[in-house]
BALOBA-1460 file (C-alpha; in Angstrom, 3 decimals):
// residues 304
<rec num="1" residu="x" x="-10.222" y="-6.644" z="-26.400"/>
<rec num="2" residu="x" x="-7.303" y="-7.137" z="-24.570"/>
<rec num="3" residu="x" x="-7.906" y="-8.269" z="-20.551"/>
<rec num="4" residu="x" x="-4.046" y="-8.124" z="-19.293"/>
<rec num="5" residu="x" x="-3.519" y="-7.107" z="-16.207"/>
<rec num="6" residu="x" x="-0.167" y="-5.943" z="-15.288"/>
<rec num="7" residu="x" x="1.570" y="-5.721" z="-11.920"/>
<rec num="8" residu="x" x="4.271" y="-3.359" z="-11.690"/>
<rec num="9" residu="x" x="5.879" y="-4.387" z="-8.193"/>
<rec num="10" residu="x" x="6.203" y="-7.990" z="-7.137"/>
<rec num="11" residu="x" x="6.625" y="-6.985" z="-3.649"/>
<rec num="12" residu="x" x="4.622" y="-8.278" z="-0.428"/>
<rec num="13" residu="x" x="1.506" y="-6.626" z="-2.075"/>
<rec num="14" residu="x" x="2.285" y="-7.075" z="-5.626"/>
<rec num="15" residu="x" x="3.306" y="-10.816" z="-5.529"/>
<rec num="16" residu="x" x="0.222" y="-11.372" z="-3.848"/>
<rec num="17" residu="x" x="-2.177" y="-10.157" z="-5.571"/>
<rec num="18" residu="x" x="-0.200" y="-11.250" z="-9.277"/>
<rec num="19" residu="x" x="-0.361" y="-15.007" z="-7.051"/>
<rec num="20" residu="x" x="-3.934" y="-14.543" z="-6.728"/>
<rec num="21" residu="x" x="-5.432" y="-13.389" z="-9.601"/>
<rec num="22" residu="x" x="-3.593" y="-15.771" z="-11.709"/>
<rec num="23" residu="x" x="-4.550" y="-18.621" z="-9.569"/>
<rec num="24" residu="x" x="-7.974" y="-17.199" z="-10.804"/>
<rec num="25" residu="x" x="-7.199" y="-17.542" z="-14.425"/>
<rec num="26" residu="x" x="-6.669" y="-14.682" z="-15.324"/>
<rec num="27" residu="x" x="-4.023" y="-13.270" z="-17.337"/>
<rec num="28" residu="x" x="-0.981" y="-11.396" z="-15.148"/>
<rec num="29" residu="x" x="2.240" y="-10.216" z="-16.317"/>
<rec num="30" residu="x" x="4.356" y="-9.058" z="-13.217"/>
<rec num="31" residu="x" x="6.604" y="-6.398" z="-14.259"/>
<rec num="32" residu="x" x="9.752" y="-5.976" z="-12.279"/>
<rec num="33" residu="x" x="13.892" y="-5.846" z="-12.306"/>
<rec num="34" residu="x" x="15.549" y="-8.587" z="-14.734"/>
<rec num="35" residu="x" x="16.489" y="-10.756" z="-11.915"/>
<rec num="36" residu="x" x="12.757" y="-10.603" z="-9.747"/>
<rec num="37" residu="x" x="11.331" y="-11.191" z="-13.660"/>
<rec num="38" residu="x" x="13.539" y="-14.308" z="-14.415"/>
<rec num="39" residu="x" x="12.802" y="-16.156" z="-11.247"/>
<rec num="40" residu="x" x="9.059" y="-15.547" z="-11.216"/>
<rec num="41" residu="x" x="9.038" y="-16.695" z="-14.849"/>
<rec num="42" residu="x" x="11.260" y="-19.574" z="-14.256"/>
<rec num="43" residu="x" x="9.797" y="-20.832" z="-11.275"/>
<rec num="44" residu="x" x="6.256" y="-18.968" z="-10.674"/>
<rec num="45" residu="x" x="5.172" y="-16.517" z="-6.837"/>
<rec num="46" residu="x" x="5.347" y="-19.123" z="-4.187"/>
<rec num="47" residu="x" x="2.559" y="-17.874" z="-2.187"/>
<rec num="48" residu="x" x="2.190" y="-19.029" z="1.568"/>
<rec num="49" residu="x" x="-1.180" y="-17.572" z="2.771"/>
<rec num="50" residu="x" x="-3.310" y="-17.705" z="5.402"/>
<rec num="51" residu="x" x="-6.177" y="-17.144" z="3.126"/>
<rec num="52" residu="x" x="-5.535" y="-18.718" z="-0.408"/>
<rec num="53" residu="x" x="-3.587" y="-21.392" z="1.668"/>
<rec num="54" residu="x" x="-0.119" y="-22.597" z="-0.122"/>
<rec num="55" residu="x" x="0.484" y="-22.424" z="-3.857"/>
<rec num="56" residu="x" x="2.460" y="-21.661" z="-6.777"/>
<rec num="57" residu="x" x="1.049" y="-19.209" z="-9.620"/>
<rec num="58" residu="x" x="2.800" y="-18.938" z="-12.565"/>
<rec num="59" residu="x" x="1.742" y="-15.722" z="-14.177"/>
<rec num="60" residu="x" x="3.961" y="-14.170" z="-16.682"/>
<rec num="61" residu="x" x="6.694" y="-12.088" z="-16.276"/>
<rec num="62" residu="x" x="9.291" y="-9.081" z="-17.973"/>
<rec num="63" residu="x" x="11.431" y="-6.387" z="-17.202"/>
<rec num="64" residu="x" x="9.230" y="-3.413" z="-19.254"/>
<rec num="65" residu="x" x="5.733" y="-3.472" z="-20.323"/>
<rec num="66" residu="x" x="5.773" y="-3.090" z="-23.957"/>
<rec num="67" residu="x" x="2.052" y="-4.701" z="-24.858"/>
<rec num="68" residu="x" x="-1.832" y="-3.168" z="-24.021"/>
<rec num="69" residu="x" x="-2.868" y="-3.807" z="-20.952"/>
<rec num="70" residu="x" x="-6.209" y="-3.347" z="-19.279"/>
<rec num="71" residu="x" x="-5.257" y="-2.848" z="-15.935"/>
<rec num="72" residu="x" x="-1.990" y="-1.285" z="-14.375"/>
<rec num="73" residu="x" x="-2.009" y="-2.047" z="-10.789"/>
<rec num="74" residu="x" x="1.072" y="-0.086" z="-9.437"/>
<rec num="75" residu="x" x="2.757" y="-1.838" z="-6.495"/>
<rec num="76" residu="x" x="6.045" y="-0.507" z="-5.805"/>
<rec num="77" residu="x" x="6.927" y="1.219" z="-2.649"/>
<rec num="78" residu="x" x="6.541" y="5.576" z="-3.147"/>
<rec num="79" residu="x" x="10.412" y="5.983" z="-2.694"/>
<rec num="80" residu="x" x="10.910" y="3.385" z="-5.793"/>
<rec num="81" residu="x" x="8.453" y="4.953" z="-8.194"/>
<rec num="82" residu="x" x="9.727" y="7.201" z="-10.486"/>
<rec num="83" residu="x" x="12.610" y="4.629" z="-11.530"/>
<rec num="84" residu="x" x="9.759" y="1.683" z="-11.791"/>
<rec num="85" residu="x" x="7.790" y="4.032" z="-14.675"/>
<rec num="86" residu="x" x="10.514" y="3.642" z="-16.527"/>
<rec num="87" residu="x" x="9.670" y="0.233" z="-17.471"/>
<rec num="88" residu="x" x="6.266" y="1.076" z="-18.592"/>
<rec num="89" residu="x" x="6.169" y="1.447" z="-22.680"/>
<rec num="90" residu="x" x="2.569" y="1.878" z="-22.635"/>
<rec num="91" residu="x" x="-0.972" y="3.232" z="-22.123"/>
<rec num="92" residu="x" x="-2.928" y="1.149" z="-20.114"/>
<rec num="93" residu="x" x="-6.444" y="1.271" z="-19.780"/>
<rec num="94" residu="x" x="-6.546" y="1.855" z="-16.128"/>
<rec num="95" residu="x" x="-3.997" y="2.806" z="-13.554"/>
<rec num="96" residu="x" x="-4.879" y="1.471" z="-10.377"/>
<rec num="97" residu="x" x="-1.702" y="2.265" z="-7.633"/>
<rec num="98" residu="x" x="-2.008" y="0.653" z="-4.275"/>
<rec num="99" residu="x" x="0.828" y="2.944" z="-2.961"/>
<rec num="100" residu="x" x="1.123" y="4.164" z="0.792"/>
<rec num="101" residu="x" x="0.160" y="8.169" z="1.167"/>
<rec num="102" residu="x" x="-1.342" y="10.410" z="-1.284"/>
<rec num="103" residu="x" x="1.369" y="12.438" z="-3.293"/>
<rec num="104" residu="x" x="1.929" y="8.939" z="-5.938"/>
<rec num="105" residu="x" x="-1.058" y="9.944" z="-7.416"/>
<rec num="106" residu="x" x="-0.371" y="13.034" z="-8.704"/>
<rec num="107" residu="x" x="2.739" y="12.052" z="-10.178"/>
<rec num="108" residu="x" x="0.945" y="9.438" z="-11.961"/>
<rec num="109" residu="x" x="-1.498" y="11.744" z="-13.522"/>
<rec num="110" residu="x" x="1.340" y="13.726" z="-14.595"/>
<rec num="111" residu="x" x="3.023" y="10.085" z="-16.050"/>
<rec num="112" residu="x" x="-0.177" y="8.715" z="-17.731"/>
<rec num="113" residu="x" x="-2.621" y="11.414" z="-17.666"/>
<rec num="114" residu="x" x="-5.555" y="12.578" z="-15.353"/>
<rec num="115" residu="x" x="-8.138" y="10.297" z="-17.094"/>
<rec num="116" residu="x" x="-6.304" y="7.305" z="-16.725"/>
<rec num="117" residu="x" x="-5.346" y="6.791" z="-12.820"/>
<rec num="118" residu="x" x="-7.880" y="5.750" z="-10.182"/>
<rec num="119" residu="x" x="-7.304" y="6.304" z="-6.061"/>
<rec num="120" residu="x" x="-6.847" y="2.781" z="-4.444"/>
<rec num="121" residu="x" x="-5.894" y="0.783" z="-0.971"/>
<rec num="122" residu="x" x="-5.137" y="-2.222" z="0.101"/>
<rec num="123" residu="x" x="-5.027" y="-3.359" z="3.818"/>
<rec num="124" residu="x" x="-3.043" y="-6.784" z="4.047"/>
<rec num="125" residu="x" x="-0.417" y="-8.452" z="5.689"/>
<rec num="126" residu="x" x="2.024" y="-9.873" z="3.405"/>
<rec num="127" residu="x" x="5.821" y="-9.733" z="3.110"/>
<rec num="128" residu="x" x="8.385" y="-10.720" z="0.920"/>
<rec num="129" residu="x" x="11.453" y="-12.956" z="2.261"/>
<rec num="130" residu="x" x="12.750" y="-13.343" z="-1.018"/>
<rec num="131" residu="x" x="12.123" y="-12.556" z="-5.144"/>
<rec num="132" residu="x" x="9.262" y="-14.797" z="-6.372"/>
<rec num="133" residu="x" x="8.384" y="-15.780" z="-2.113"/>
<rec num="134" residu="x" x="5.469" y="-14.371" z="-0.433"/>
<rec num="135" residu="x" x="3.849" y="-14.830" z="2.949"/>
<rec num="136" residu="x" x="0.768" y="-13.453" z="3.559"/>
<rec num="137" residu="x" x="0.527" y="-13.537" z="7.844"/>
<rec num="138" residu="x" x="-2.820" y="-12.203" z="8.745"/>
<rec num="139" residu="x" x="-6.442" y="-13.202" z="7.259"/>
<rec num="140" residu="x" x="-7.393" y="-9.580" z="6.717"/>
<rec num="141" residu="x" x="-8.045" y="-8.222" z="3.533"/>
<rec num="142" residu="x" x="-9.508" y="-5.276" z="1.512"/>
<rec num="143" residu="x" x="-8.856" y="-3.390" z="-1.193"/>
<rec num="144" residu="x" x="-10.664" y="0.177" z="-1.563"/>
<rec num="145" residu="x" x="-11.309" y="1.884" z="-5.177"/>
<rec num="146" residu="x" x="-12.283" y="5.597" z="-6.094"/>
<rec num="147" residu="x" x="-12.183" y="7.573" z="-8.981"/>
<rec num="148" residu="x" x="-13.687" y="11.443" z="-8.622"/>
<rec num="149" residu="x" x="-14.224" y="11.057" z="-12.713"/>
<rec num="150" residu="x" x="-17.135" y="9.637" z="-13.703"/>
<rec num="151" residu="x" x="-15.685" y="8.402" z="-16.755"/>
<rec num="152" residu="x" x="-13.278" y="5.201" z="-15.139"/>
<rec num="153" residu="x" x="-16.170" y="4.078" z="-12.920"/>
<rec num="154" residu="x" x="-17.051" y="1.559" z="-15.633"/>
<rec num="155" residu="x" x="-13.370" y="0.366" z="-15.736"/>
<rec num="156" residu="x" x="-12.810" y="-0.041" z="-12.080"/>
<rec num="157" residu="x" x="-16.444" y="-2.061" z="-11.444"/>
<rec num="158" residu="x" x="-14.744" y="-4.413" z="-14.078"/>
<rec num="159" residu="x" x="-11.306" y="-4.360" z="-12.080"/>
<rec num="160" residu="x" x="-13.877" y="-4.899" z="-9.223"/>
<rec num="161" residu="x" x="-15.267" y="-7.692" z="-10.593"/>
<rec num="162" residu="x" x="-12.106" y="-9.436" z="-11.741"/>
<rec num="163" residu="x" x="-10.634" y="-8.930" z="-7.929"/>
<rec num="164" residu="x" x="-13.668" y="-10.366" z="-6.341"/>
<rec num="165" residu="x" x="-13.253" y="-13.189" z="-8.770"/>
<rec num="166" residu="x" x="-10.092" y="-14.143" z="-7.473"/>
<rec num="167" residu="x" x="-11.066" y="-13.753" z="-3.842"/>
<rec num="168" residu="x" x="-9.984" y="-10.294" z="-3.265"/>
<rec num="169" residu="x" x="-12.717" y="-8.251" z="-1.245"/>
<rec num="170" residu="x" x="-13.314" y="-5.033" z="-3.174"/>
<rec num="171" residu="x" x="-14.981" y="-1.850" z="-2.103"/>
<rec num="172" residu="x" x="-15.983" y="1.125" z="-4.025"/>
<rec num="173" residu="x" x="-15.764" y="4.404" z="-2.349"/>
<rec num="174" residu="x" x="-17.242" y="7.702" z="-2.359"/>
<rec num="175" residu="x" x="-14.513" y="9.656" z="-3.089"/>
<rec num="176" residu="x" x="-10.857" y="9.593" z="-3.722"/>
<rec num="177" residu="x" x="-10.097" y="11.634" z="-0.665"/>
<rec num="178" residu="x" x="-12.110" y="9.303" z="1.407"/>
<rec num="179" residu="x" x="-10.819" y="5.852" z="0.296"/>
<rec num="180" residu="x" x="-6.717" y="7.507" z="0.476"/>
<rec num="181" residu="x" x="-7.075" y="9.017" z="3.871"/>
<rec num="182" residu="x" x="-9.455" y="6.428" z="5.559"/>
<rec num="183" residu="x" x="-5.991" y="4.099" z="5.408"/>
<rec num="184" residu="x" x="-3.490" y="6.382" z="6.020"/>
<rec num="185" residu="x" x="-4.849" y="7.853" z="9.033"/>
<rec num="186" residu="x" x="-5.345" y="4.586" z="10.793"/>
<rec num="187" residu="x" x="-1.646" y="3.474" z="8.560"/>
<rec num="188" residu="x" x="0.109" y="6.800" z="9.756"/>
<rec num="189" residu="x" x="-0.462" y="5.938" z="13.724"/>
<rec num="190" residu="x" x="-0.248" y="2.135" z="13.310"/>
<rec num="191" residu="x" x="3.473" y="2.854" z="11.670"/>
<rec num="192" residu="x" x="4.831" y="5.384" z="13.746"/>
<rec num="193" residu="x" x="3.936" y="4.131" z="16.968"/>
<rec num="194" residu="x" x="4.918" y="0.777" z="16.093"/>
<rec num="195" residu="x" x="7.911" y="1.817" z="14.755"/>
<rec num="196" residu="x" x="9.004" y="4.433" z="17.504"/>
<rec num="197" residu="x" x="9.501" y="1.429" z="19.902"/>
<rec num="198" residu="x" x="9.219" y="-1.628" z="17.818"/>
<rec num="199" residu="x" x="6.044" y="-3.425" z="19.776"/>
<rec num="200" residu="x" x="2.914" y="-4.628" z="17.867"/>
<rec num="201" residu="x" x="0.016" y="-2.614" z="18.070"/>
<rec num="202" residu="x" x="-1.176" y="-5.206" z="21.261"/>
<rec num="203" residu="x" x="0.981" y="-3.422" z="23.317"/>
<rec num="204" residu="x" x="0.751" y="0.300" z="22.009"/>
<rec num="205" residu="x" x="-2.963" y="0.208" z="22.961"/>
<rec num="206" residu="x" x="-2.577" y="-1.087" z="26.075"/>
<rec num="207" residu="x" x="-0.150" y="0.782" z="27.582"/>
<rec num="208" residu="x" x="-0.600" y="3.851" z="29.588"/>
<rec num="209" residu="x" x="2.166" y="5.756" z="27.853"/>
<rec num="210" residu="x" x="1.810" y="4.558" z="24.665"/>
<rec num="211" residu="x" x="-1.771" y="4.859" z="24.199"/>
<rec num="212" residu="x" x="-2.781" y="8.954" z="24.136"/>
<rec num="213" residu="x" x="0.317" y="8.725" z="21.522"/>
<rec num="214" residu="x" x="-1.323" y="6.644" z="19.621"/>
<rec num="215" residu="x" x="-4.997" y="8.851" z="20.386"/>
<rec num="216" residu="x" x="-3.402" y="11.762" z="19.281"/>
<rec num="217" residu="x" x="-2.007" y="10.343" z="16.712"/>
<rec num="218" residu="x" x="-5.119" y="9.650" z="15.235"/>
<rec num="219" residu="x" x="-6.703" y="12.679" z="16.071"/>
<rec num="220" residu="x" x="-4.003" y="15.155" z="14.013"/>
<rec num="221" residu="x" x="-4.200" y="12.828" z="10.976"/>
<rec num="222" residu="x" x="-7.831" y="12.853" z="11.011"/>
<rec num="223" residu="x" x="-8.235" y="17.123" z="11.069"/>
<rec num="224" residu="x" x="-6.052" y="16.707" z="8.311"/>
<rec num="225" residu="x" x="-7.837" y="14.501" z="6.276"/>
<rec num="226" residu="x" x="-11.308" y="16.293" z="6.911"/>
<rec num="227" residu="x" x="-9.840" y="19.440" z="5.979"/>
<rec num="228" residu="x" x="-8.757" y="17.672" z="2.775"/>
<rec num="229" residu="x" x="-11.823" y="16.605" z="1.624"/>
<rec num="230" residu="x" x="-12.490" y="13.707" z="3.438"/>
<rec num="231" residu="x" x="-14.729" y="12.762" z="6.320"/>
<rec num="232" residu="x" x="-12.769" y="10.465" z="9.178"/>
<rec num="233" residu="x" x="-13.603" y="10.464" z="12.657"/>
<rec num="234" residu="x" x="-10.584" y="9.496" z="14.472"/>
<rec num="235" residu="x" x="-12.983" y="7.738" z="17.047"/>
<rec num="236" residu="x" x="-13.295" y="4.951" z="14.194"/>
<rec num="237" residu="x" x="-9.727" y="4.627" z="12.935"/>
<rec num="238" residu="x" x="-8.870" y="3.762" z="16.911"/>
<rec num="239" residu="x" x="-11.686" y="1.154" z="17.190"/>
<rec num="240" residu="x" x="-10.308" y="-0.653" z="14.496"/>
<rec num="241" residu="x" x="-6.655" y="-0.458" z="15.919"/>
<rec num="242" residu="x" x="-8.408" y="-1.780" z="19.372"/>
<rec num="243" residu="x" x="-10.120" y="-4.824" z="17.053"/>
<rec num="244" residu="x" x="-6.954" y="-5.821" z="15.315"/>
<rec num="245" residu="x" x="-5.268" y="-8.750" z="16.328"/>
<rec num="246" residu="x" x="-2.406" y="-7.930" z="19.116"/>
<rec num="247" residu="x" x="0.856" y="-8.792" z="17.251"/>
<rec num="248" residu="x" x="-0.346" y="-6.231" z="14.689"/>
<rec num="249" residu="x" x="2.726" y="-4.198" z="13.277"/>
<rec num="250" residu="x" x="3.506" y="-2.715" z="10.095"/>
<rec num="251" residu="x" x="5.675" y="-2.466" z="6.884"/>
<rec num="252" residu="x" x="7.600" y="0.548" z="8.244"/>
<rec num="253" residu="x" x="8.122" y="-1.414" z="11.286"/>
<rec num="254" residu="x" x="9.977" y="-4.239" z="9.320"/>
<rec num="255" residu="x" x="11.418" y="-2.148" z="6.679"/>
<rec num="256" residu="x" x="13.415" y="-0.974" z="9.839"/>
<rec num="257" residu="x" x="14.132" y="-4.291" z="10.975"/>
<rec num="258" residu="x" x="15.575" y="-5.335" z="8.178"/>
<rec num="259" residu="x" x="17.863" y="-1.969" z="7.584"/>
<rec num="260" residu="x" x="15.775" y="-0.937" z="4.513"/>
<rec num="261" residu="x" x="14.266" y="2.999" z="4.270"/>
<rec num="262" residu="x" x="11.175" y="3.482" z="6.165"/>
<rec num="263" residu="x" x="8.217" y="5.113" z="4.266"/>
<rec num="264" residu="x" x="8.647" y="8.187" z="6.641"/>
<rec num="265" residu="x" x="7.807" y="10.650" z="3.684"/>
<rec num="266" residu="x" x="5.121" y="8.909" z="2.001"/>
<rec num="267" residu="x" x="3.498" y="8.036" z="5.013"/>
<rec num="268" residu="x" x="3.996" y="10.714" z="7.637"/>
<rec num="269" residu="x" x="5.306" y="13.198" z="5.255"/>
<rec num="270" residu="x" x="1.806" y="13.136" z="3.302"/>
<rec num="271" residu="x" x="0.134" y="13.912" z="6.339"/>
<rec num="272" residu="x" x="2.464" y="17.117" z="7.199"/>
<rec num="273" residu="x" x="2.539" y="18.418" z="3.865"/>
<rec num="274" residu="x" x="-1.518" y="18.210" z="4.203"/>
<rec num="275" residu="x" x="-1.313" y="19.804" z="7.514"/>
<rec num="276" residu="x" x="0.990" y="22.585" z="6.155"/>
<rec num="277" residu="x" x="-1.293" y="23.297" z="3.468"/>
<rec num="278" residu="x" x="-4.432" y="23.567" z="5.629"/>
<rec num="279" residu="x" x="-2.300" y="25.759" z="8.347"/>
<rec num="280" residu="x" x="-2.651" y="22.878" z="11.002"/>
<rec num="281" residu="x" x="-0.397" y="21.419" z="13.718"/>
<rec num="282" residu="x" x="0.754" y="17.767" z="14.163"/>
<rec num="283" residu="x" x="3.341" y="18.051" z="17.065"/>
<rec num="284" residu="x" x="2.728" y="14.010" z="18.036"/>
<rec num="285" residu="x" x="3.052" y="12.950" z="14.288"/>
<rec num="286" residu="x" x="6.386" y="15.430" z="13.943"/>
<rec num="287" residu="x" x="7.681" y="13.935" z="17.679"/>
<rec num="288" residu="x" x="7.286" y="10.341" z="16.550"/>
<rec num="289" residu="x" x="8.628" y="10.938" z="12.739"/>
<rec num="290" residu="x" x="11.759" y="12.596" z="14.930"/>
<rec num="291" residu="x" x="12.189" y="9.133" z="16.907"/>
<rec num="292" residu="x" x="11.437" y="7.080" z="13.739"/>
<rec num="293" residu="x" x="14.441" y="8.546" z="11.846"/>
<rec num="294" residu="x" x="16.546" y="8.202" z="14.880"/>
<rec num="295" residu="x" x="15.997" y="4.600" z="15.241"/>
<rec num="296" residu="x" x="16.169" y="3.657" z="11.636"/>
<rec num="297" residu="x" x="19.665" y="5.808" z="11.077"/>
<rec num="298" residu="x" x="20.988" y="3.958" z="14.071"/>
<rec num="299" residu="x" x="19.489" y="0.660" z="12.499"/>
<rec num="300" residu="x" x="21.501" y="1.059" z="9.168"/>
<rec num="301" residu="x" x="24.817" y="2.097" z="10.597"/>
<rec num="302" residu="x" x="24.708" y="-0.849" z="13.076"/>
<rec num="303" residu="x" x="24.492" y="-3.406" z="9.848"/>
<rec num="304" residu="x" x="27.151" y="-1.848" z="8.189"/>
């Protein structure tokens, strides 16, 4: 039986968990663009974490998937994914994407079929400098599965299994609605606020201003979700905002930074296009989406 399991996505998340699980033994082949695949097989995922401490894994690496795999764990960000499918060849046994939002998995049900792709989440720290570098910053870590069909619960308790093995905490949900919108509610406040005025999440709480932002935040993305299927109280998304560490940011934050294109539509946008849907309001969400795009356009031009 074959036991690959392919990462599509070498990225912050991608690179770490392809740097972890082959530290565990087990067999990883990183798909990615020619010149991310030639440096990881040439000279392995330099991994600098706060967990797994420093190494160098050397899992395998190509620009398409052409052989069976067991596992597909998608990585990419949701803006690149369409034009990363394209170097998929074949079936796996299990798609598993760890994508922000909700609308990737839809599209790949549509790619790969409706009895082949799981829900998943993955909370983690971890950025990538450079191809083939990753730096994982912050000792939290958790990755959430679901699958409403019955069928792939077999095949994700083995994913499970395999994760766990390699030092990855694992958690099976309920639901698929539950395990996408218990991140993205707490994910959709943590990035916008963050990102509005580029200050950790240490400061966003404490401040006067800031702080009903963030609260109503919270609160819009959470009707949303419950109205979608799931059950989120926004009262717990904020206490674990409160718990996390104070320099806390997030991805959007530094995709702005570093004059790259924020995940405003997979990440906010999911949670409007929910709200639309269910005939509900979000006028804090839409205000801080407005300031979000502001900052980032002025970002780009300013580099170039």
């Amino acid at each position: 039986m074959f036991s690959t399991i392919a990462v599509l996505g070498p990225g912050g998340v991608g690179g770490f968990l392809a740097a972890a699980l082959a530290r565990a033994g087990e067999d990883v082949l990183v798909v990615a663009r020619a010149p991310t695949a030639d440096v990881i097989a040439r000279d392995g995922i330099e991994l600098r974490s706060v967990l797994l401490g420093d190494l160098t894994a050397r899992p395998r690496a190509a620009e398409t998937l052409t052989e069976e795999a067991e596992t597909l764990i998608v990585a990419t960000k949701a803006g690149g994914l369409r034009e990363s499918l394209e170097r998929i060849e074949t079936a796996p046994g299990l798609v598993v994407p760890l994508l922000n939002g909700l609308d990737h998995v839809a599209l790949l049900r549509e790619r790969f079929g409706a009895g082949l792709v799981a829900a998943g989440t993955i909370r983690i720290e971890a950025d990538r400098p450079a191809p083939g570098r990753i730096v994982q910053t912050s000792p939290f870590l958790r990755i959430d599965l679901a699958a409403d069909d019955p069928a792939l619960d077999s095949r994700l308790d083995r994913l499970a299994g395999r994760l766990r093995g390699a030092e990855i905490p694992v958690q099976i949900g309920p639901s698929e609605a539950q395990v996408l919108w218990s991140k993205l509610v707490r994910l959709n406040a943590l990035a916008c606020t963050t990102s509005a005025i580029d200050r950790p999440i240490g400061f966003i709480r404490a401040d006067p201003e800031w702080r009903p932002v963030l609260v109503a935040c919270l609160e819009e993305a959470a009707a949303v979700a419950n109205a979608d299927g799931a059950r989120i109280a926004a009262a717990d998304a904020l206490a674990e905002l409160d718990a996390a560490h104070a320099e806390l940011g997030s991805s959007m934050q530094r995709d702005i930074a570093a004059g790259r294109e924020p995940e405003l539509d997979a990440i906010p946008g999911a949670v409007l296009r929910a709200a639309a849907r269910h005939g509900l309001a979000c006028p804090a969400i839409e205000r801080l989406v407005a300031i979000v795009a502001e900052r980032s356009d002025r970002r780009r031009h300013a580099r170039h």
